[in-house]
N, C-alpha and C positions, 0 to 999 in steps of 0.2 A: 544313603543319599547325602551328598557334600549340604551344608548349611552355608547361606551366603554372607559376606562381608560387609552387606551395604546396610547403611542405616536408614532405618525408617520413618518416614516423611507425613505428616499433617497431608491428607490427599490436597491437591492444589493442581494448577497451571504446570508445568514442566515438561512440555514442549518446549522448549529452546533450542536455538533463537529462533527469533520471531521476525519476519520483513518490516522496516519501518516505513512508513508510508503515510504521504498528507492527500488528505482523500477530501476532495474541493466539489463545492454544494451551493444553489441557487439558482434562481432564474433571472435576476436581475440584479446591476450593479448593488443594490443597497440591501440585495438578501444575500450574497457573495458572501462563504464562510469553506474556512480552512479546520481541520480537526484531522487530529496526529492519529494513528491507529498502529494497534499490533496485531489484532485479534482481525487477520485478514487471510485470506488464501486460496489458494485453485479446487474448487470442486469438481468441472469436467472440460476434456476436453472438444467434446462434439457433441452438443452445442457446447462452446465456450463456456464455461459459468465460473462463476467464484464468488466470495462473500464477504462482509466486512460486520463486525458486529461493535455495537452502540447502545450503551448505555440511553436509556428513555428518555433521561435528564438533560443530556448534552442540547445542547443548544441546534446542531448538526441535524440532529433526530427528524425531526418536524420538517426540516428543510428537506431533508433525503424523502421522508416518505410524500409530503406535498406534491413533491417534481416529481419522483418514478427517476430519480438515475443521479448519479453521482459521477467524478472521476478520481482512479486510483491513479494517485502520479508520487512516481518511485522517487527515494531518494540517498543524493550522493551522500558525499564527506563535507562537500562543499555548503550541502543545505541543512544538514545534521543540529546547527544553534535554532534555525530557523522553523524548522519541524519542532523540536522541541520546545519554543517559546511556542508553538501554534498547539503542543499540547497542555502545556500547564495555564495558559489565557485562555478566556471564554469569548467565544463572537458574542455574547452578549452585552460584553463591555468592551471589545474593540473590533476593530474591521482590521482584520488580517491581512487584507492584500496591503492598505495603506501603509498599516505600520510597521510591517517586514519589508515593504518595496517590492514585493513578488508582485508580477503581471499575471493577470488575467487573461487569458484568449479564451474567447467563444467554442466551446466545443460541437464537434459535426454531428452526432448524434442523439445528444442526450442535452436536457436543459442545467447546464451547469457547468462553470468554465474550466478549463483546462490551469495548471498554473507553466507559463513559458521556461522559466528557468529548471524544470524539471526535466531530469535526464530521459524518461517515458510516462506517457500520459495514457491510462487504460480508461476508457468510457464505459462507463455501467448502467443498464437498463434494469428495473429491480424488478423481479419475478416474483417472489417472496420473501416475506415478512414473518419472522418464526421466534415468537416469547418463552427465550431461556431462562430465566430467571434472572440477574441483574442487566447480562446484554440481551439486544434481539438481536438474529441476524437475519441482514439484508442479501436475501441470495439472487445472483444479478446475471445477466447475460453480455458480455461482454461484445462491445457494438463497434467497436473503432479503438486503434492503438496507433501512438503516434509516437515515432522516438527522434531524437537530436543527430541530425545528420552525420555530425562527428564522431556517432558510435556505429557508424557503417563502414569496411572494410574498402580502402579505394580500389583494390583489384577485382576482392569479388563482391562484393557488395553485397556480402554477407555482414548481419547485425554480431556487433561483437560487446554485449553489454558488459561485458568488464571492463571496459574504458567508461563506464558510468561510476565506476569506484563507491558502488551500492554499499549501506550500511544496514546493522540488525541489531536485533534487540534482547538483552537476556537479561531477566533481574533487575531491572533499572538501571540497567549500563547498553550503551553504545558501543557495537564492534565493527572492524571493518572484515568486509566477508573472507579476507585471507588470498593466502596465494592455491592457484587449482594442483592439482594432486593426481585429478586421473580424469577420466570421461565415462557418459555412460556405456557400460560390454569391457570398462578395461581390464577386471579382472577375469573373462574369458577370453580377450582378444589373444589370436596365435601371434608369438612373437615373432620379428622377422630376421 
């Protein structure tokens, strides 16, 4: 049996990369809070679910679980400083919408607003609440998605998120998601 080349690792995190995403919380203007997230992802697709998990401490915490729902809203290149300052500041010492200038809109199903300038806006309903050890995750049913006109296809009006020019996260670095390479079936598709 061949012996492997790789060296070995302190067990840790190492899923990479990771979606970055500012996942926006409250029921009203002056509970309105913004909190940067890696630790998020798709769990099913029928019903819809997926989950974002949170430190107890966060300021976000309380807010999510008070209300029952959150929104996940994806982000560009464009918003990448902005997510970032909305990760290392705490809504406990500043309101995020004010002092980024991100808008708030009301979102349609869940008590918590949507932020405007984001390329898609996922609305989350929270199902469950499950104590990992330093995160909990919040596992949510996804209630309403809303994306920016401008990533719809004018002919067929089919969603083409890579005009969202979506960024991720490895290691404490920002990437941008790359150029595409194949689809899914393309290394069974018959060639033509």
């Amino acid at each position: 049996m061949k012996t492997t080349k790789k060296r070995p690792l302190r067990a840790g995190n190492m899923l990479n990369p990771t979606p970055v995403v500012m996942v926006s919380c409250g029921d009203t203007l002056d509970e309105y809070n913004i909190i940067t997230i890696a630790w998020t992802g798709t769990l099913c697709s029928d019903p819809p679910l997926c989950y974002i998990s949170v430190r107890p401490s966060r300021h976000s915490y309380d807010i999510i679980k008070k209300n029952g729902g959150f929104v996940i809203n994806l982000v560009s290149n464009e918003l990448a400083p902005i997510a970032d300052w909305c990760g290392v500041k705490s809504g406990k010492d500043y309101n995020k919408f004010l002092e980024t200038g991100l808008t708030p809109v009301r979102a349609t199903q869940v008590h918590a607003p949507m932020i405007d300038e984001a390329p898609v806006s996922i609305e989350c309903k929270v199902k469950e609440i499950i104590p990992l050890g330093s995160h909990d995750m919040f596992i949510a049913e996804i209630v309403a998605v809303h994306a920016k006109e401008a990533l719809f296809n004018r002919k067929t009006d089919a969603l083409e998120l890579q005009r969202a020019n979506l960024v991720t996260y490895s290691h404490g670095h920002y990437y941008d998601l790359g150029k595409m390479f194949g689809k899914f079936g393309f290394s069974v598709e018959k060639k033509k």
